[in-house]
C-alpha positions as CSV (number, residue, x, y, z in Angstrom):
1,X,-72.7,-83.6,-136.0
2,X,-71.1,-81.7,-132.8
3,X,-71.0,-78.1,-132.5
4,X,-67.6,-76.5,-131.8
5,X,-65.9,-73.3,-131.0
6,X,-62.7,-74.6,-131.9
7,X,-61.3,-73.8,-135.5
8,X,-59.5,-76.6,-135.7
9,X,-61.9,-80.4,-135.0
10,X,-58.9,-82.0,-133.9
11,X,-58.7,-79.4,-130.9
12,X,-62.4,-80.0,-130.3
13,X,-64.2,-80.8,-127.3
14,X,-64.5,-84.1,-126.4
15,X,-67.3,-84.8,-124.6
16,X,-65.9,-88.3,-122.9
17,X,-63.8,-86.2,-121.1
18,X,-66.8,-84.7,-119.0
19,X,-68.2,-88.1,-118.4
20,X,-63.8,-88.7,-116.9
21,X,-64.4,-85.4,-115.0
22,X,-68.3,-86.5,-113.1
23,X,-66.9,-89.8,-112.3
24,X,-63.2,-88.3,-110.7
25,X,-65.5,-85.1,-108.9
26,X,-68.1,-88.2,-107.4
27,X,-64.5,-89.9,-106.1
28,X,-63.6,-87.3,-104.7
29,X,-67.1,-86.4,-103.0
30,X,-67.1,-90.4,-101.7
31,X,-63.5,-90.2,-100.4
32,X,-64.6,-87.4,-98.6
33,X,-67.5,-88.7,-97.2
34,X,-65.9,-91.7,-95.6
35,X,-63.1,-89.5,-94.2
36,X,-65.6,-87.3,-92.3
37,X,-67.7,-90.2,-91.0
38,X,-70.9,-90.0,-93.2
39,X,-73.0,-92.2,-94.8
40,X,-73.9,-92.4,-98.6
């Protein structure tokens, strides 16, 4: 069972779409990294 704020489930938080959000913000952090010369 997931908890909710949301009155209506269907409009309810999914949470696949913070697993989307880590993987897009790590992208972003790599991109970066290779731009500005530094190692990861």
């Amino acid at each position: 069972m997931n908890a909710t704020m949301e009155a209506d489930p269907t409009k309810a938080y999914n949470q696949d779409d913070a697993t989307g959000f880590i993987r897009l913000n790590g992208l972003r952090r790599k991109v970066a990294a290779k731009v500005h010369g530094k190692k990861k």
